[in-house]
C-alpha positions in Angstrom: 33.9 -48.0 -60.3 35.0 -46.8 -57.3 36.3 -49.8 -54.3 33.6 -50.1 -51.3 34.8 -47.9 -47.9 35.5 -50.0 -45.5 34.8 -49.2 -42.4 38.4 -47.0 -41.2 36.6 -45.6 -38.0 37.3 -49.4 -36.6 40.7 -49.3 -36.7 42.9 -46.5 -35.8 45.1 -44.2 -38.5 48.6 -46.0 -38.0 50.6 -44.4 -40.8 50.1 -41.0 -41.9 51.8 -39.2 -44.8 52.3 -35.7 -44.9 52.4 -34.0 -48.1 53.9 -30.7 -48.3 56.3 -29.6 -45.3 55.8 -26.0 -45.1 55.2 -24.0 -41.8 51.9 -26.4 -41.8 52.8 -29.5 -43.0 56.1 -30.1 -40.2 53.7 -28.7 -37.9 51.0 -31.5 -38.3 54.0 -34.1 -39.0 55.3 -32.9 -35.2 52.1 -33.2 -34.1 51.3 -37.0 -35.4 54.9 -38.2 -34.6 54.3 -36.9 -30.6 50.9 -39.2 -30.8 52.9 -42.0 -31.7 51.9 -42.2 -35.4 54.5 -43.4 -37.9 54.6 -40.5 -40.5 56.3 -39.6 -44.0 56.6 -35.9 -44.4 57.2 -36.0 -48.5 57.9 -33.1 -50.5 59.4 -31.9 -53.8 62.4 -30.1 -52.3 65.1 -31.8 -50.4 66.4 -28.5 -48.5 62.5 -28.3 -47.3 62.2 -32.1 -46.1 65.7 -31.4 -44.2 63.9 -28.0 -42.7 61.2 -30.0 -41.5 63.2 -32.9 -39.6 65.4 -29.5 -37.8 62.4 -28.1 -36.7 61.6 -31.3 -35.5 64.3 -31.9 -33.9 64.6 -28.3 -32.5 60.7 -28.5 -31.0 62.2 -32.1 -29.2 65.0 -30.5 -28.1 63.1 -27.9 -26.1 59.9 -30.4 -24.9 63.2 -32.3 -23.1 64.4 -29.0 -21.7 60.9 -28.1 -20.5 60.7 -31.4 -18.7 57.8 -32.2 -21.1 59.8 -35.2 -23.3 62.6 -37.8 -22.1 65.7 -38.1 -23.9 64.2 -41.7 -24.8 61.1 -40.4 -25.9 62.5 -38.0 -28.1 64.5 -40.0 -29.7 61.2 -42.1 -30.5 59.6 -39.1 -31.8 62.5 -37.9 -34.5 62.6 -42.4 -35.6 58.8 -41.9 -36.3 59.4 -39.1 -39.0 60.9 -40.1 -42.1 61.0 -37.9 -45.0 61.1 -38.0 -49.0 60.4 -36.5 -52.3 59.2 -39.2 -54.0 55.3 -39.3 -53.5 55.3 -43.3 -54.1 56.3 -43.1 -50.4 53.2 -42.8 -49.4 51.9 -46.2 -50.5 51.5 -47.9 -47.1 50.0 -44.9 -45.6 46.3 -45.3 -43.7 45.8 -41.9 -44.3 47.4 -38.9 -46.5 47.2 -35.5 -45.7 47.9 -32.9 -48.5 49.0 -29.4 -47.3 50.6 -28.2 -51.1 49.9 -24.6 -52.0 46.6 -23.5 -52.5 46.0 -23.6 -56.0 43.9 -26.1 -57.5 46.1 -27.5 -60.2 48.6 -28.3 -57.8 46.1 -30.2 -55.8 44.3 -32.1 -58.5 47.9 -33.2 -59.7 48.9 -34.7 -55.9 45.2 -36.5 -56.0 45.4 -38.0 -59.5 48.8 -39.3 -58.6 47.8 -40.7 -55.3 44.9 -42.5 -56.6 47.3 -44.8 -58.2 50.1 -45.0 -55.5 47.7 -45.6 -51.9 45.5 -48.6 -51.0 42.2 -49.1 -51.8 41.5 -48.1 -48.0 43.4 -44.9 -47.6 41.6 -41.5 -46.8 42.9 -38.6 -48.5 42.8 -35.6 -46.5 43.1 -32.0 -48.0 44.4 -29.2 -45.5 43.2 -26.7 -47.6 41.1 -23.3 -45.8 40.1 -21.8 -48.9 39.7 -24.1 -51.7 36.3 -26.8 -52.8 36.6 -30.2 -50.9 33.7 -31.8 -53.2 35.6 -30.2 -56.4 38.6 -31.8 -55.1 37.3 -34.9 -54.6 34.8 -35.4 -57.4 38.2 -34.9 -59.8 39.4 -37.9 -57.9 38.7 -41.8 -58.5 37.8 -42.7 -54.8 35.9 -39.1 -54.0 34.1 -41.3 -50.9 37.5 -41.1 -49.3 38.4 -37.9 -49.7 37.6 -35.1 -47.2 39.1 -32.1 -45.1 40.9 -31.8 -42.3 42.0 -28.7 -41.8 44.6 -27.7 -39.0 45.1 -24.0 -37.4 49.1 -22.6 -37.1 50.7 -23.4 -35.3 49.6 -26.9 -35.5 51.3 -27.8 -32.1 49.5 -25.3 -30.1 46.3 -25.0 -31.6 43.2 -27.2 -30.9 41.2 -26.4 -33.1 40.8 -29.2 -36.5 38.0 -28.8 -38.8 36.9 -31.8 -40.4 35.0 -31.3 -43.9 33.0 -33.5 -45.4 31.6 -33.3 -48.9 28.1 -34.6 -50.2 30.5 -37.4 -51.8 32.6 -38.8 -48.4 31.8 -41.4 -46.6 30.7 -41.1 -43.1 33.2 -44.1 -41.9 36.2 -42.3 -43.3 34.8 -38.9 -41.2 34.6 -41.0 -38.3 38.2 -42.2 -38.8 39.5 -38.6 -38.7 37.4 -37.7 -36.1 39.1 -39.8 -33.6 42.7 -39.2 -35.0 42.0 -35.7 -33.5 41.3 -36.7 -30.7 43.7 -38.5 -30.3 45.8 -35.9 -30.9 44.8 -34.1 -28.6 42.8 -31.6 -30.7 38.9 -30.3 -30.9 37.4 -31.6 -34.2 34.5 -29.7 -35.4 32.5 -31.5 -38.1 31.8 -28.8 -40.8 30.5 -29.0 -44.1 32.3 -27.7 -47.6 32.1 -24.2 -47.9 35.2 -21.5 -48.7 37.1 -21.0 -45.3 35.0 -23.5 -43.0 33.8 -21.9 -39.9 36.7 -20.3 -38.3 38.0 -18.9 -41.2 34.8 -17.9 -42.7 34.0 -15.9 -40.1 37.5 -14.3 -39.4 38.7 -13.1 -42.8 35.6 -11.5 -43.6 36.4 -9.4 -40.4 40.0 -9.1 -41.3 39.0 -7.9 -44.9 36.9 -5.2 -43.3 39.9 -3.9 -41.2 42.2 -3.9 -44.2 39.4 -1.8 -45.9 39.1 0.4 -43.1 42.7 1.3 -43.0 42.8 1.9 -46.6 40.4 4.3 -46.4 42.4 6.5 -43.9 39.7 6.1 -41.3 41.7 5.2 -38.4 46.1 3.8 -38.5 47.0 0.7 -38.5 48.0 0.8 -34.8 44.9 2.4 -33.5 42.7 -0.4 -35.4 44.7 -3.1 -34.0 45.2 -1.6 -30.6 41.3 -1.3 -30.3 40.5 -5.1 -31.6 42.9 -6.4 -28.9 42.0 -3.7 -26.2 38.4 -4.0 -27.0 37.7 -7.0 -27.9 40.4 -9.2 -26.0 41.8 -10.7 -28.9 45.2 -11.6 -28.8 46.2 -9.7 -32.1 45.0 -7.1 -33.8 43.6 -8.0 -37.5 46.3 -6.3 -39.8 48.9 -7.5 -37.7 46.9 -10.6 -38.0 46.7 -10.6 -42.1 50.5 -9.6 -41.8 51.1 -13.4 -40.1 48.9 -15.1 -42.3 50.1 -13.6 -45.3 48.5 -11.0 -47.1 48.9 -13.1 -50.5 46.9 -16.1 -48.7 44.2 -13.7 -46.8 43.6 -12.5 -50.6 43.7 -16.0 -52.1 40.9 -16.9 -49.4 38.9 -14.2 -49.9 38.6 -14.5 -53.8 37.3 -18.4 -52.9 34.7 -16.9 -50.5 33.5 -13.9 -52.7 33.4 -16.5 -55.6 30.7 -18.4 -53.7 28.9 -15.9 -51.6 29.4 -13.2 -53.9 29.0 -11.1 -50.2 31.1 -7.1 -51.0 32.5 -8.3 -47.5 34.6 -10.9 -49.1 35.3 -9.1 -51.8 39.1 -8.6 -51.5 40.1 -4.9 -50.3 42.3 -3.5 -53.1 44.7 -2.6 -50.8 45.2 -6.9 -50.3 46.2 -7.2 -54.5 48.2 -4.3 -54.5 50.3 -5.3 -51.3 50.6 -9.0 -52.3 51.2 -7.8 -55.8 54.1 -6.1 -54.8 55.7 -9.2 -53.0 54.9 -7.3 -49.8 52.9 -10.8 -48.4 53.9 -9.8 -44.2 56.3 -11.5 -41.4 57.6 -14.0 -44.6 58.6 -11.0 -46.8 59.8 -8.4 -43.9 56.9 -5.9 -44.8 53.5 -5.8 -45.4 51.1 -3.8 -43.2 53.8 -3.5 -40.7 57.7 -3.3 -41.6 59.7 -6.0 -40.1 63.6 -5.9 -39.4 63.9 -8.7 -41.5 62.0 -11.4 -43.6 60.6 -13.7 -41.2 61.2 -11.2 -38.1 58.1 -10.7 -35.3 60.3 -7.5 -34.2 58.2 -4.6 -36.1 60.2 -1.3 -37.1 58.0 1.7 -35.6 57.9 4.8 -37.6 59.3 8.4 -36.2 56.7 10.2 -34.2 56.2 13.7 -35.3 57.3 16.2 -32.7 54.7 18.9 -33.5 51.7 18.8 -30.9 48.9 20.7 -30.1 48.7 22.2 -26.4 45.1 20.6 -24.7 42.9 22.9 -22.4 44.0 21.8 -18.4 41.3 19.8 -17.2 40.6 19.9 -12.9 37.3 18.7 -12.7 35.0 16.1 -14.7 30.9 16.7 -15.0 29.2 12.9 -15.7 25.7 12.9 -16.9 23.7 9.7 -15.8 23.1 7.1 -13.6 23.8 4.0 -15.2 26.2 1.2 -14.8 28.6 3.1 -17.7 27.8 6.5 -15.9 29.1 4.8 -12.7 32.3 3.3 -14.2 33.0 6.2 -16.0 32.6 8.2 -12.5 34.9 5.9 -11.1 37.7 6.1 -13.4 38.0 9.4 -13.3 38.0 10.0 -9.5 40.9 7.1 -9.2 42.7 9.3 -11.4 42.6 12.2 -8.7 39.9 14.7 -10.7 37.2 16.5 -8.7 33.5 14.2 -10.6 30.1 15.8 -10.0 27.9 12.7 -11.2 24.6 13.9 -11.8 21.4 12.8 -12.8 17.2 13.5 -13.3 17.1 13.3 -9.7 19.0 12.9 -6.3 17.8 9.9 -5.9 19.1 8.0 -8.6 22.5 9.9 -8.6 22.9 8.8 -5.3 22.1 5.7 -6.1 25.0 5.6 -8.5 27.4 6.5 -6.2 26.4 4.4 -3.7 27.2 1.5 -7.1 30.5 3.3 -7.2 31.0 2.8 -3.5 30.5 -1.0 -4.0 32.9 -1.4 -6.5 35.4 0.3 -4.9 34.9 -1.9 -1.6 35.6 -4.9 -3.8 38.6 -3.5 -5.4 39.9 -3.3 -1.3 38.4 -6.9 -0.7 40.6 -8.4 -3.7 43.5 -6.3 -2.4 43.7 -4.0 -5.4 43.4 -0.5 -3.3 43.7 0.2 0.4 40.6 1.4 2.2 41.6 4.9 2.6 42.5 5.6 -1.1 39.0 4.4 -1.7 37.6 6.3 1.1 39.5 9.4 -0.8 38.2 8.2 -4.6 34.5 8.4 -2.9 34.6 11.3 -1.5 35.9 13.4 -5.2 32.3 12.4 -6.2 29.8 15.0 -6.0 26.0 13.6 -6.2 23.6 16.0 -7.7 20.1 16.0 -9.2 20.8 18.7 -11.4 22.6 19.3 -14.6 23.2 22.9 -13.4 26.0 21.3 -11.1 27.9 21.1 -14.3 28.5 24.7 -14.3 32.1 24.9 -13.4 33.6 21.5 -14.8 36.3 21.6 -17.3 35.1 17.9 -19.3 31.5 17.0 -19.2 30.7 13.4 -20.2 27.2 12.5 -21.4 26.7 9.1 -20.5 22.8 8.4 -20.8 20.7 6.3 -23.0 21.4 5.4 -26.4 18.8 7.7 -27.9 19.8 10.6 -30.3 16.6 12.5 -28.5 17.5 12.6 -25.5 21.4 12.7 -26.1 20.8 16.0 -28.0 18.3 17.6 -25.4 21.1 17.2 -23.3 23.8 18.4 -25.0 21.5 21.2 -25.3 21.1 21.7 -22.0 25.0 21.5 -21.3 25.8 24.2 -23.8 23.8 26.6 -21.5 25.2 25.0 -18.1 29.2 24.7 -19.0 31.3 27.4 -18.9 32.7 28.2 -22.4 35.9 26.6 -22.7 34.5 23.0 -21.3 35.2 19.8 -23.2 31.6 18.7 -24.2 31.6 14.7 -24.9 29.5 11.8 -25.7 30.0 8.4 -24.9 27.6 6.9 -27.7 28.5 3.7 -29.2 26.5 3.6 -32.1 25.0 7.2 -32.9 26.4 10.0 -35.1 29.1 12.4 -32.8 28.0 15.6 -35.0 24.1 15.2 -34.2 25.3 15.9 -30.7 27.1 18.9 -31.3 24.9 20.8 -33.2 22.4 20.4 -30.6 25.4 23.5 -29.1 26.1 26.4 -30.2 29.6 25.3 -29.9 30.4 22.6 -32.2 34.1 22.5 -32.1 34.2 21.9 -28.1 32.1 18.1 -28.6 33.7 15.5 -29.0 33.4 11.5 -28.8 35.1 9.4 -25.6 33.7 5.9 -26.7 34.4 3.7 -22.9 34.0 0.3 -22.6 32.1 -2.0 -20.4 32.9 -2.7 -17.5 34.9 1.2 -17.8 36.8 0.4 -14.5 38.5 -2.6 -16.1 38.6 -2.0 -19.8 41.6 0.2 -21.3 40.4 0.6 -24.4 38.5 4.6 -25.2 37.7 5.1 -28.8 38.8 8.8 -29.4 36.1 10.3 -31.8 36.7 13.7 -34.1 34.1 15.1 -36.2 34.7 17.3 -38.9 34.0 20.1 -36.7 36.0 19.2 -33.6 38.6 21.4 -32.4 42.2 20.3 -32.5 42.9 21.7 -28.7 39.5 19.5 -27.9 41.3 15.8 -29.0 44.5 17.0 -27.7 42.8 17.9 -24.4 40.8 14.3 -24.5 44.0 12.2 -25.5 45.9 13.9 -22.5 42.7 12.9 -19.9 43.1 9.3 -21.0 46.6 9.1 -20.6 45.9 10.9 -17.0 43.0 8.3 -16.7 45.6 5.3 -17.7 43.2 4.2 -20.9 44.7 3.3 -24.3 43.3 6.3 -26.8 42.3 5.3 -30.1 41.9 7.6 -33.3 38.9 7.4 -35.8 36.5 9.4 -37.4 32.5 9.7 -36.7 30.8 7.0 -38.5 28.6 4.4 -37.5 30.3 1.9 -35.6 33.4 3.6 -35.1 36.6 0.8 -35.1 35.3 -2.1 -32.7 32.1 -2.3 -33.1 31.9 -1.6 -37.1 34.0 -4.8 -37.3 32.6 -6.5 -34.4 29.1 -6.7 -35.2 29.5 -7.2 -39.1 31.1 -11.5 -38.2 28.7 -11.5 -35.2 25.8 -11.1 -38.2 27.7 -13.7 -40.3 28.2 -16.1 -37.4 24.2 -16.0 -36.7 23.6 -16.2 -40.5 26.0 -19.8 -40.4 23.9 -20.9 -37.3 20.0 -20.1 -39.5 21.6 -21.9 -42.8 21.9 -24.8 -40.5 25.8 -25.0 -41.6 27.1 -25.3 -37.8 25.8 -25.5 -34.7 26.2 -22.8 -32.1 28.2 -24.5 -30.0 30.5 -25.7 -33.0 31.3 -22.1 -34.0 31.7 -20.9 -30.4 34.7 -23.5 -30.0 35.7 -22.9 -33.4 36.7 -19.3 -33.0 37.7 -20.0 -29.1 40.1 -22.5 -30.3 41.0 -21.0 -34.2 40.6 -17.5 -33.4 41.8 -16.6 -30.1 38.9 -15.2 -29.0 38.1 -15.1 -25.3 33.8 -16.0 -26.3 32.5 -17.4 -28.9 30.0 -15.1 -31.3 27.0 -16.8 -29.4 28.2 -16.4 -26.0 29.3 -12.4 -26.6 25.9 -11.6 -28.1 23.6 -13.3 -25.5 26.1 -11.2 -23.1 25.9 -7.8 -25.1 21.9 -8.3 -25.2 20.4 -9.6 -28.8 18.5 -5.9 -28.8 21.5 -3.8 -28.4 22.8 -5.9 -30.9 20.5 -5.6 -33.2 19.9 -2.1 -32.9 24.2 -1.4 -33.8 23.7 -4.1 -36.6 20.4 -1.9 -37.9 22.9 1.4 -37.8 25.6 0.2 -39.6 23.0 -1.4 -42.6 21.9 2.4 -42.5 24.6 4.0 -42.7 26.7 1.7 -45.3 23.7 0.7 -47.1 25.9 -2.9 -47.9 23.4 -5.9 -48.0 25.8 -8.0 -46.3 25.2 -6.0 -43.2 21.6 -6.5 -42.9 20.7 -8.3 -39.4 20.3 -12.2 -40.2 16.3 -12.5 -40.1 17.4 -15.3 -36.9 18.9 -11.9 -35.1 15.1 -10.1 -35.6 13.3 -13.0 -34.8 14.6 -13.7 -31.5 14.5 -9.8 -30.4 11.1 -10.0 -31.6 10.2 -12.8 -29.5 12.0 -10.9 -26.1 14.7 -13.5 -25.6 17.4 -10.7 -25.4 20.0 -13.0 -23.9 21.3 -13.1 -20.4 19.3 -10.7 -19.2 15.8 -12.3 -20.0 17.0 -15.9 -18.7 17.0 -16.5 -22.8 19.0 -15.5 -26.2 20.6 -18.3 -28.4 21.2 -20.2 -25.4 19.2 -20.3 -22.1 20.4 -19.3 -18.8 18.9 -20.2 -15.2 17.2 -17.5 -13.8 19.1 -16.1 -10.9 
């Protein structure tokens, strides 16, 4: 029979011992010896104890440098670590954390033997991301102290710890944890025990979805990391991501979260085994997605562009059809960038009332310094108002930038195709909505095309460069030349729902709001979770009460229609709250509620 818990949260975690000083492991030792914790970083090979203390000693060494550390107080740091291979070391320890490989019989072997090596009081601490906490403890004899706390790498930097409590731990040893990390320094987020936590839970089902994506030749592996980070502000792009992770551990992750959820998102891309099958794992192995000039190397080798291009059609003047806030932008962009815009609309009235938005922004951009008042004086006046499509007659690139209706998008396109003159770049700036339907609304197919802009278009560099199988190859070469002209960042992919962004976007929004109506986190817990794990500039909540809840259900209802996968059917929470009108920002009310301006 188990000991009783006493009560840990009382007195603070003194002596930690690390188990397992990989990448993670020194990491967390670093990060507990800076706190002022007294740590034993133990592991089965000598050379990899000796690597740890180096690093340590090499992350001192520049925190003095930085001004950040004293000479003294680096020296206090490097007395507080003291390493071994003999797991018996860890006898006096308040708390053991175990970051060993992920495999579960290298685990259950660590546990067993600490049960008879630590006190009666000790908390056991797994660091695994993809493995069972409550299998992992319930193989243990004091399964009340055992829990997760899992740390996001690198350890020093990030500030995000999930801490993971089983049906069997005690609530005094989560408290105990809880306010190690803060003392640390770090975010906990209490979580309970399913594959990959919160953070990861949500991230590698996106990151499987890219690697799936690429393997199906739909887009490179530049363009689909180039729109992610463009798009979506992350700080890396997902395959470049999975190539830092290791492609091994992204696959070892996802077969513990397919095991449970038995979701085809988690289910491993193929291409994931037959990379990590091949020892091509990422950085560690000098190739995975990306080639590296060496093993370990961040400096990717970049492949030989081919020198055979097609000539585009010369461009002089842009038609933009609408009078919205993306019509506007749109407008904008392309009059900075010195072409001739007619902006036109239903009616004069609301065309002028888009210029006159366009006129705004650009006084702004002289307020905050970023243009002079005469080059916006000169932007303005390359915009032509007009209330008619039939302005349209002599531009060289007409851009449909109207409601995201497949009705009305195709009466339109049906109405440029008598208006342009043949030879005129036809193209729609639909997020969501099939590229072809547009074009054979025409009676010329291979001059439509898709320029996918995102919001606000002034500011974001991102266009989503969409071919269908009937586009013409002088049409994308004539498109990937006005971006460049336009200074955006053209991205390649094929006409299916979603395109790149939003086809992984939207699919880990739906998860996040499934976590949230399974009562597994809260939304403000997952918003710092991928803030702080992820990198991501909003959490999933925040980004969808911004995008509107019925936009975002209406892409979430395309893609399930188009991919016919069960695991992209809008969470039932999603429906509910559309149904009810709180759309998000806009109605004063989404997952979260807003004062009303």
């Amino acid at each position: 029979m188990a000991t009783p818990l006493s009560d840990p949260s009382l007195s603070p975690l003194k002596t930690v011992a690390v188990v397992g000083l990989g990448t993670m492991g020194t990491g967390i030792a670093e990060v507990l010896a800076k706190a002022g914790r007294e740590v034993v970083g133990i592991d089965v090979s000598e050379a990899q104890a000796a690597r740890a203390v180096a690093a340590l000693e090499a992350a001192t060494a520049r925190a003095v440098e930085r001004g950040r550390l004293t000479e003294q107080e680096r020296a206090d740091v490097l007395a507080r670590l003291r390493t071994s291979t003999d797991l018996r070391d860890a006898a006096d320890a308040d708390l053991v954390i175990e970051v060993a490989p992920e495999s579960y019989e290298v685990k259950h072997q660590i546990f067993r033997e600490l049960d008879g090596i630590v006190r009666p009081d000790t908390i056991l601490a797994t660091g695994t991301n993809a493995l069972s906490v409550t299998r992992l403890a319930a193989d243990s004899a004091r399964p009340e102290r055992v829990l997760g706390l899992h740390f996001f790498n690198p350890a020093p930097a990030m500030k995000l710890v999930e801490v993971v409590s089983s049906v069997l731990t005690a609530p005094a040893a989560v408290s105990a944890v809880t306010n190690l990390a803060l003392d640390l320094g770090k975010e906990p987020v209490a979580v309970g025990d399913r594959p990959g936590f919160v953070a990861d839970g949500l991230l590698f089902g996106y990151l499987n979805q890219a690697a799936a994506m690429y393997e199906a030749k739909y887009a490179s592996r530049e363009d689909i990391d180039a729109a992610m980070r463009l798009g979506c502000g992350l700080p890396m792009g997902p395959l470049a991501l999975l190539d830092l992770i290791g492609i091994d551990t992204a696959r070892t992750v996802l077969e513990a979260m397919y095991a449970e959820s038995h979701d085809r998102l988690h289910a491993p891309a193929p291409i994931l085994k037959q990379l990590s099958e091949a020892g091509l794992t990422g950085r560690k192995s000098g190739r995975g997605f990306y080639t590296y000039e060496a093993a370990g190397s961040t400096a990717v080798v970049r492949p030989l562009e081919s020198s055979a291009r097609v000539q585009g059609r010369e461009v002089r003047s842009v038609g933009v059809a609408g009078s919205g806030t993306m019509a506007s932008g749109i407008a904008e962009v392309f009059a900075k960038a010195g072409y001739e815009v007619v902006l036109a609309a239903r009616s004069e009235e609301k065309a002028q009332t888009a210029k006159a938005r366009i006129g705004k922004s650009l006084s702004r951009s002289v307020d905050k310094g970023r243009m002079t008042a005469e080059a916006a004086a000169q932007t303005l006046d390359r915009i032509t108002a007009a209330g008619s499509y039939e302005a349209f007659a002599d531009v060289d690139l007409a851009v449909e930038a109207v409601a995201e209706d497949l009705e009305i998008k195709q009466q339109l396109f049906a109405t440029l195709d008598k208006v342009c003159k043949p030879g005129a770049v036809l193209a729609t700036t639909t997020s969501s909505l099939p590229v072809v339907a547009c074009a054979r609304a025409t009676s010329r197919p291979q001059d439509v095309i898709g320029m996918h802009f995102f919001n606000p278009a002034p500011a974001m560099k991102l266009v989503e460069v969409v071919r269908t199988v009937l586009t013409g190859e002088d049409v994308h070469a004539t498109v990937r030349e006005v971006c460049v002209r336009i200074k955006k960042h053209a991205v390649d992919c094929g006409d299916r729902a979603g395109f790149i962004v939003n086809a992984l976007l939207f699919p880990y929004l739906n998860n996040a709001i499934k976590m949230v109506q399974e009562h597994y986190a809260s939304l403000d817990d997952i918003d710092a979770a991928m803030k702080l794990g992820g990198g991501y500039p909003m959490g999933p909540f925040e980004l969808l009460d911004v995008v509107g809840l019925d936009v975002s259900l209406a892409i979430e209802k395309v893609l399930h229609r188009e991919f016919r996968d069960p695991g992209l059917a809008p969470a039932p929470l999603l429906e509910h709250l559309v149904a009810a009108g709180c759309l998000g920002r806009k109605t004063g009310r989404g997952f979260r509620e807003y004062a009303r301006r």
